[in-house]
C-alpha positions, 0 to 999 in steps of 0.5 A: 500500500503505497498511501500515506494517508493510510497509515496515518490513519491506521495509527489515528484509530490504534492511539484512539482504540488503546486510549479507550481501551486504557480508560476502561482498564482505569475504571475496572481496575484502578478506580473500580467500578464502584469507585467510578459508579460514584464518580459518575453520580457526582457528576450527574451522571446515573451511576450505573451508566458507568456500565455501559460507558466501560462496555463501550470503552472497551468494544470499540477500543478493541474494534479500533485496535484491530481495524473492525469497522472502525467508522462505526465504532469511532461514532458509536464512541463519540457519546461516551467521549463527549460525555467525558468533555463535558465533564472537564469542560469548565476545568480549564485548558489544560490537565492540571487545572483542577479535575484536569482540562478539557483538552484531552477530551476535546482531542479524543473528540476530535480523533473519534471523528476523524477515524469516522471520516476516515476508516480503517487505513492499512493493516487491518482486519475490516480491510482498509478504508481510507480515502473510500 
């Protein structure tokens, strides 16, 4: 495959799909799924959405990972990564103002479309769909 653009998308959809992948392990074994039960509910969040937060994290995280419609779960995971931006959305620019900055989620935000408009790039198991 001689097309740049490929690449660079393949590496967009593996750093997104293992950031994913990384904050669901935070939820499950760092902070714990109570522990973040909790910190969804001081959020305003329903605590239990932690569930189905971690389940996304984790599926299109792997999805984006190995190159499995990619597009899709790029969108699928977009309610999940603005839920996070408006979380740190009144912190402040960067990760230490306090409760951390809302830059980081906005990039998350901004890579999860760009895989959307994007798709799988090289070295996947969906085959490859950048620039289709």
């Amino acid at each position: 495959m001689n097309n740049p653009s490929a690449y660079a998308a393949t590496l967009l959809r593996l750093t997104l799909g293992i950031a994913l992948l990384a904050h669901a392990y935070l939820k499950v074994f760092v902070f714990t799924l109570p522990g973040a039960a909790a910190f969804f509910a001081s959020q305003g969040f329903p605590a239990w959405s932690v569930y189905p937060v971690v389940a996304v994290e984790v599926l299109t995280g792997i999805a984006m990972a190995l190159g499995l419609q990619a597009r899709i779960a790029a969108v699928i995971s977009l309610p999940v990564l603005l839920g996070a931006l408006s979380v740190h959305a009144g912190n402040g620019w960067v990760f230490t103002s306090p409760n951390g900055g809302w830059e980081y989620p906005a990039f998350m935000v901004a890579a999860a479309i760009s895989v959307a408009l994007l798709g799988n790039g090289a070295f996947a198991l969906g085959g490859s769909q950048a620039g289709k």
